[in-house]
BALO-93927 format. One record per residue (C-alpha): residue number from 1; residue in three letters; x, y, z. Coordinates in nm, 2 decimals. Each point is the difference from the previous one (the first is absolute). Layout:
NUM, ALA, X, Y, Z
...
***
This chain:
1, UNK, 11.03, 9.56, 4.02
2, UNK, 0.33, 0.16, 0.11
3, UNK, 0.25, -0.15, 0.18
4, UNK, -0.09, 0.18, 0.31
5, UNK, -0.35, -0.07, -0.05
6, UNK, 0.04, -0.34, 0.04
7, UNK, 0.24, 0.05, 0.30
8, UNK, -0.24, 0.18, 0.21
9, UNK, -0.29, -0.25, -0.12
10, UNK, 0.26, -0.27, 0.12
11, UNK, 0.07, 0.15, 0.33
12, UNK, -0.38, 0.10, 0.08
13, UNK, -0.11, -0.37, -0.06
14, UNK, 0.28, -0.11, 0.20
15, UNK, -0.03, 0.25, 0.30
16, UNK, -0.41, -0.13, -0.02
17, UNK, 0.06, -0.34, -0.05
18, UNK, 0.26, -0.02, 0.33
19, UNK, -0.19, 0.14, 0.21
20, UNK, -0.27, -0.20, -0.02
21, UNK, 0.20, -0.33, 0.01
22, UNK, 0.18, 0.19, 0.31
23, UNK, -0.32, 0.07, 0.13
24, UNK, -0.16, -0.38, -0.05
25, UNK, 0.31, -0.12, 0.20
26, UNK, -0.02, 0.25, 0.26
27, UNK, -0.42, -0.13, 0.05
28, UNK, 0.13, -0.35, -0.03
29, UNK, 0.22, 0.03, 0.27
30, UNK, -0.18, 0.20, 0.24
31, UNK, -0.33, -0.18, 0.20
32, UNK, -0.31, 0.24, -0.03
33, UNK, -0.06, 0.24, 0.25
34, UNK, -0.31, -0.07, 0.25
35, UNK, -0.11, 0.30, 0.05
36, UNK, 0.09, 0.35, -0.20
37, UNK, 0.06, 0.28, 0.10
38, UNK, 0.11, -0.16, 0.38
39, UNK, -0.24, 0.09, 0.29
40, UNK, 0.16, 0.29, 0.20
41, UNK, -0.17, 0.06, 0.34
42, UNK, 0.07, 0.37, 0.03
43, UNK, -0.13, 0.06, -0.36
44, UNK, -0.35, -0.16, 0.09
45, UNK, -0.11, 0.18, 0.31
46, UNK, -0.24, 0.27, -0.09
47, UNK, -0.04, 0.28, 0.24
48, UNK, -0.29, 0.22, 0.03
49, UNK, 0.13, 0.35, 0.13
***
């Protein structure tokens, strides 16, 4: 492999690899969400014209 090769391979891994350590930490952190999407009156009133 070429140097650059092996730089891009490098930085790929790396840019992959952080973000899903950051991504861990931020779920970690962070209690779970009750309810998903969040109940919004106006969107669930259906109207029959």
């Amino acid at each position: 492999m070429s140097a650059i090769a092996i730089l891009c391979l490098a930085l790929s891994a790396g840019i992959i690899w952080g973000g899903l350590i950051a991504s861990g930490v931020f779920l970690a952190r962070h209690e779970e969400v009750d309810e998903y999407p969040p109940e919004d009156p106006a969107a669930s009133e259906i109207t029959a014209d």
